[in-house]
N, CA and C atoms as an extended XYZ file, in Angstrom:
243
Properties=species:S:1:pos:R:3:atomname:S:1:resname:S:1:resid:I:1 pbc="F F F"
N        21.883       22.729       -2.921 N   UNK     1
C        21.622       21.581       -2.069 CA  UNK     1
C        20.253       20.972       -2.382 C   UNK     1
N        19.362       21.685       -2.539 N   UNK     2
C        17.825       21.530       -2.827 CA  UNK     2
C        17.786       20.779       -4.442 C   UNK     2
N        18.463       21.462       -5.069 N   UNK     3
C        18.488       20.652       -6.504 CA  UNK     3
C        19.113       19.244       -6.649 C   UNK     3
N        20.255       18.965       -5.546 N   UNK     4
C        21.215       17.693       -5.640 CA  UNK     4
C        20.215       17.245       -5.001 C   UNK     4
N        18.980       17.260       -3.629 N   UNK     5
C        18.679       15.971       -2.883 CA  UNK     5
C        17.423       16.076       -3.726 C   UNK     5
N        16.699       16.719       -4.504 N   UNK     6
C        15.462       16.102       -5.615 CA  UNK     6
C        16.156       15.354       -6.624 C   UNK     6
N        17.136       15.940       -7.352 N   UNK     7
C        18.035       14.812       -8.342 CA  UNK     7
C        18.192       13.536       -7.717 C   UNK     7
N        18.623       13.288       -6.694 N   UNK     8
C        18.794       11.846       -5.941 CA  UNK     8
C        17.525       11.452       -5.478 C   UNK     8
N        16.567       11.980       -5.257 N   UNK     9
C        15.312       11.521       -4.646 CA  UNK     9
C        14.631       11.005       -6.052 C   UNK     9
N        14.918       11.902       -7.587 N   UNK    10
C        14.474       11.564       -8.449 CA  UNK    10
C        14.703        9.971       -9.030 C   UNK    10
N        16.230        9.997       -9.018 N   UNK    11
C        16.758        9.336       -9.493 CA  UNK    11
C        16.061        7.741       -8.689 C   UNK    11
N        16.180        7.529       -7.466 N   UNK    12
C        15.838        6.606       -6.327 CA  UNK    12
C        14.273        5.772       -6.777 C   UNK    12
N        13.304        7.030       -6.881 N   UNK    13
C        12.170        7.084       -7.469 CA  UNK    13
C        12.056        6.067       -9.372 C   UNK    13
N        13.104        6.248      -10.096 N   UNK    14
C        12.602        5.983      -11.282 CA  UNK    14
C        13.392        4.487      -10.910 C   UNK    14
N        14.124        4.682      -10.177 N   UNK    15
C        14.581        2.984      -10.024 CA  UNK    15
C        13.377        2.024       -9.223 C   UNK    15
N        12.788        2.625       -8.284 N   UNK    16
C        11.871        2.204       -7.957 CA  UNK    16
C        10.605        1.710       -8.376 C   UNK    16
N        10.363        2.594       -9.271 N   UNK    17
C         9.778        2.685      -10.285 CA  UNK    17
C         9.076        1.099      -11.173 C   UNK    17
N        11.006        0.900      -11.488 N   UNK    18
C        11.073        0.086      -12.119 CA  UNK    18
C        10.887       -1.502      -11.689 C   UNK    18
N        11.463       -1.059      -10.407 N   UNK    19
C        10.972       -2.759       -9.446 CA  UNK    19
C         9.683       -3.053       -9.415 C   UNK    19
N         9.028       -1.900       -9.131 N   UNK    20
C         7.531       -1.804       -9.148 CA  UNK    20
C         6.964       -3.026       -9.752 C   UNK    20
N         7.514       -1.720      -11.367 N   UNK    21
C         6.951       -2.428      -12.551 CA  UNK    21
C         7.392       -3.778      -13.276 C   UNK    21
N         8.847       -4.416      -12.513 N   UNK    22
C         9.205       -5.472      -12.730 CA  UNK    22
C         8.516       -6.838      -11.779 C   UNK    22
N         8.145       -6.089      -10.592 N   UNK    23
C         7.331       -7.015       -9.900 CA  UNK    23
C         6.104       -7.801       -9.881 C   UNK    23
N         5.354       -6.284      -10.812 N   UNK    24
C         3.829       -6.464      -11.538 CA  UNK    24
C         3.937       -7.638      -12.506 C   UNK    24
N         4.839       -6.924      -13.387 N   UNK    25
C         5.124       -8.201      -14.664 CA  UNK    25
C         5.292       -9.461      -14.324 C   UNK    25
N         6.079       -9.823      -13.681 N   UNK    26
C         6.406      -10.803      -12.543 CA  UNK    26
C         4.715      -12.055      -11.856 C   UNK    26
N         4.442      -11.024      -11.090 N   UNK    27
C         2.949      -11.068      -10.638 CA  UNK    27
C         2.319      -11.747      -11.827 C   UNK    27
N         1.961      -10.817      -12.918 N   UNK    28
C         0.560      -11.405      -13.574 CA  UNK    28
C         1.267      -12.695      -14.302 C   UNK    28
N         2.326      -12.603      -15.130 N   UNK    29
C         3.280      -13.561      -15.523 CA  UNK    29
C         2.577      -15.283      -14.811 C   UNK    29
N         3.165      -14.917      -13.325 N   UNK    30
C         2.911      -16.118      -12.798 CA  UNK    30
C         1.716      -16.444      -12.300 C   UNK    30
N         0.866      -15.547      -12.242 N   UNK    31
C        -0.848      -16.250      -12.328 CA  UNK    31
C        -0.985      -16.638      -12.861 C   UNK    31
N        -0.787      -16.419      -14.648 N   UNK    32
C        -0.842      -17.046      -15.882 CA  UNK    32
C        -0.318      -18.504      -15.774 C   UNK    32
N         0.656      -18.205      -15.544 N   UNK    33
C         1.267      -19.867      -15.571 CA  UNK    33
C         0.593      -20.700      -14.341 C   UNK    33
N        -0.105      -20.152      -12.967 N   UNK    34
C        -0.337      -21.028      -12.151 CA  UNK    34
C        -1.784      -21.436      -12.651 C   UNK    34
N        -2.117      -20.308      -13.630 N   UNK    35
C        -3.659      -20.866      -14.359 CA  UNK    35
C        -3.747      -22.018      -15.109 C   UNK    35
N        -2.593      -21.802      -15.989 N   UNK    36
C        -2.360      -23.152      -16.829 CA  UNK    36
C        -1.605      -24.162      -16.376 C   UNK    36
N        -1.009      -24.162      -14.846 N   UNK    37
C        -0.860      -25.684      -14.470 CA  UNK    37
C         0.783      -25.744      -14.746 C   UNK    37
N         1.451      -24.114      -14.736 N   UNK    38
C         3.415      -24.053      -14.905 CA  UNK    38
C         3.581      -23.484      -13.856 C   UNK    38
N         4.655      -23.727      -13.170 N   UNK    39
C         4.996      -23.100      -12.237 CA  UNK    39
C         5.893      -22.172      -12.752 C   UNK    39
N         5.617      -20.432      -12.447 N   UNK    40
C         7.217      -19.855      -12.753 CA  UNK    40
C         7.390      -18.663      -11.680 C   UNK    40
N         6.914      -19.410      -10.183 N   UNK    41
C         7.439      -18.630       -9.218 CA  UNK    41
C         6.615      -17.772       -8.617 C   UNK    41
N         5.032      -18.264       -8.494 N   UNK    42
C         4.221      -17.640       -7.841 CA  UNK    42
C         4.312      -17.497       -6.289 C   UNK    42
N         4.502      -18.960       -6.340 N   UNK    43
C         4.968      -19.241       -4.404 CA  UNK    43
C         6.561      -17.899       -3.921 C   UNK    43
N         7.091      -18.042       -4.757 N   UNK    44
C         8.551      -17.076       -4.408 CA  UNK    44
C         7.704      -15.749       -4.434 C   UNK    44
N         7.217      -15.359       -5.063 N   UNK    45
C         6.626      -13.708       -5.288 CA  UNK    45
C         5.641      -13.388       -4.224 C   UNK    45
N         5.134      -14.268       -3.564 N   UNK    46
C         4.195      -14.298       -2.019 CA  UNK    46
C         5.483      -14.385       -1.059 C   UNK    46
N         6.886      -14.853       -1.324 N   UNK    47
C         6.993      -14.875       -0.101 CA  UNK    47
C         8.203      -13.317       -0.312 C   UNK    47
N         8.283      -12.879       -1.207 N   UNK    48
C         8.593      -11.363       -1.357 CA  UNK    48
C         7.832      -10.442       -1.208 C   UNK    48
N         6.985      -10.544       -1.438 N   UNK    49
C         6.123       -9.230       -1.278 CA  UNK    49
C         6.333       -8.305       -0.008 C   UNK    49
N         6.042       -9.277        1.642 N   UNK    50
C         6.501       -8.396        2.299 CA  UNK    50
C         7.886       -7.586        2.357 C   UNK    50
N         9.170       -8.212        2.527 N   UNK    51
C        10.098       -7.614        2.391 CA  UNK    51
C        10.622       -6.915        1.331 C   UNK    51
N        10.052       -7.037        0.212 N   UNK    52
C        10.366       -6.233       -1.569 CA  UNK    52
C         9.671       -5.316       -1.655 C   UNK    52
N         8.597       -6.005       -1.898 N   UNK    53
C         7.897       -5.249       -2.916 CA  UNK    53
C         6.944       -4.411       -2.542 C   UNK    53
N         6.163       -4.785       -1.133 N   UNK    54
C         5.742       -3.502       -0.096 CA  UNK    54
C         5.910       -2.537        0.284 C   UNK    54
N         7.416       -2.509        0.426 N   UNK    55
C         8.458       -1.685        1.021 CA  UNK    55
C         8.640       -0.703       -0.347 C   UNK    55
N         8.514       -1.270       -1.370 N   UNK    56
C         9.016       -0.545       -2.782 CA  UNK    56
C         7.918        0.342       -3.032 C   UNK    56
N         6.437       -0.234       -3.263 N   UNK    57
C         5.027        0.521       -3.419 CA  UNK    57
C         5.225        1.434       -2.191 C   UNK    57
N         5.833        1.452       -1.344 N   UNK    58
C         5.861        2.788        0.028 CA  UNK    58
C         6.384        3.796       -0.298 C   UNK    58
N         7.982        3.422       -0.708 N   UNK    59
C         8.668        4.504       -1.058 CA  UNK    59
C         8.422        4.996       -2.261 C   UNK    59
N         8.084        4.482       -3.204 N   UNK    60
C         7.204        5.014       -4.484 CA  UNK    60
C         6.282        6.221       -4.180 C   UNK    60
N         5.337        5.654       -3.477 N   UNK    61
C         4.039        6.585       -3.440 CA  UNK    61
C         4.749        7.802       -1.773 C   UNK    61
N         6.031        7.389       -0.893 N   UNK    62
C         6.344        8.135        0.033 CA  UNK    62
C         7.129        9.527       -0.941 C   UNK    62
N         7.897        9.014       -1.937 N   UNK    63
C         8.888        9.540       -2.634 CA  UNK    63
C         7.668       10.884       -3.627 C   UNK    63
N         7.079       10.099       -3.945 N   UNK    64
C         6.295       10.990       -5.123 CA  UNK    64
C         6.279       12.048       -4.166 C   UNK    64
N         5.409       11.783       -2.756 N   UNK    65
C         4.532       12.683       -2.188 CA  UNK    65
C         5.503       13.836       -2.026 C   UNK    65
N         6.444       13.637       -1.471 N   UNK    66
C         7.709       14.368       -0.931 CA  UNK    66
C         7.978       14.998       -1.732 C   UNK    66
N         8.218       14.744       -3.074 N   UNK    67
C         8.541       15.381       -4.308 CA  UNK    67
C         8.175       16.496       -4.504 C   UNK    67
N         6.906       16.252       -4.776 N   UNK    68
C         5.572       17.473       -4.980 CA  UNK    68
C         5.518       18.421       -4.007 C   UNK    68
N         5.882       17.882       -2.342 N   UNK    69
C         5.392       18.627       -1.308 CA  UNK    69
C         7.019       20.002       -1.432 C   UNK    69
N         8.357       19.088       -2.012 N   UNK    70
C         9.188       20.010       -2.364 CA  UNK    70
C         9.449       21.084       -3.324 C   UNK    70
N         8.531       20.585       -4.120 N   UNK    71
C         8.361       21.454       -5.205 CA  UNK    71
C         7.292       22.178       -5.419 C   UNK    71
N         6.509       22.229       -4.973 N   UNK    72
C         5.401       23.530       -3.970 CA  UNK    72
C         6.064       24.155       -3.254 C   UNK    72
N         6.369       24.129       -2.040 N   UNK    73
C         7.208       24.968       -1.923 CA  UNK    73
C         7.859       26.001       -2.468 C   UNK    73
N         9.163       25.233       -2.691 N   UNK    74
C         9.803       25.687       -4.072 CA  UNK    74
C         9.472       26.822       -4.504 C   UNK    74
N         8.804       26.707       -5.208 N   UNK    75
C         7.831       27.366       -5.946 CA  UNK    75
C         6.687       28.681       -5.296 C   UNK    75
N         6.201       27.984       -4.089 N   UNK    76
C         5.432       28.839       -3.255 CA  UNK    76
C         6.206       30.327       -2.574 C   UNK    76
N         7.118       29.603       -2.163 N   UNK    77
C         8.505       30.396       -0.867 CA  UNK    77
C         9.608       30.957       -1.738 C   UNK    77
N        10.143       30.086       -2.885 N   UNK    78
C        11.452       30.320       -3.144 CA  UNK    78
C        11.499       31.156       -4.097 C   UNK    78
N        10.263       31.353       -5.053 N   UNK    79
C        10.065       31.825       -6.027 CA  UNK    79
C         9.671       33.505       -6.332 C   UNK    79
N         9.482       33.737       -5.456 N   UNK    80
C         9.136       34.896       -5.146 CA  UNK    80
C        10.198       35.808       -4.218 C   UNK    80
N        11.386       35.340       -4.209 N   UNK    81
C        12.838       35.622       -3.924 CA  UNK    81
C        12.804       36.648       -5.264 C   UNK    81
C-alpha cells in the first residue's frame, strides 16, 4: 500500500513538476515580449497565477515535503523490521 500511494504521489509530483516548469517558461517568455512591445500573453499568465499556478508551486513543494517525511520513516520504523 505504502509503495502504490508514493508511486502515485510520485508520479502527481513530476507532472507537476512540469506545469511548474511550463509556467516559468511561459512567464519569462512573455516579459520578453512585453519588453519588446509583443504581446504573447502576459496579461493571461497574471490572471492564472492565482488559480494555476499557485496552487501548483503548493503542491510541489507540499508533495516533496510529504515524500521525504514518508520516506524517513520508512526507513527510520520500517527498516529495522
Amino acid at each position: 500500500m505504502k509503495d502504490k500511494l508514493l508511486n502515485w504521489l510520485n508520479l502527481v509530483l513530476v507532472a507537476d513538476v512540469f506545469v511548474v516548469i511550463l509556467g516559468f517558461g511561459w512567464l519569462a517568455i512573455a516579459v520578453i515580449g512585453n519588453a519588446v512591445g509583443v504581446n504573447l500573453g502576459l496579461d493571461l499568465w497574471h490572471q492564472l497565477w492565482q488559480p494555476v499556478f499557485n496552487p501548483a508551486i503548493g503542491i510541489l513543494m507540499g508533495g516533496a515535503i510529504l515524500s521525504g517525511i514518508i520516506s524517513w520513516v520508512s526507513k527510520k520504523f520500517l527498516s529495522s523490521q
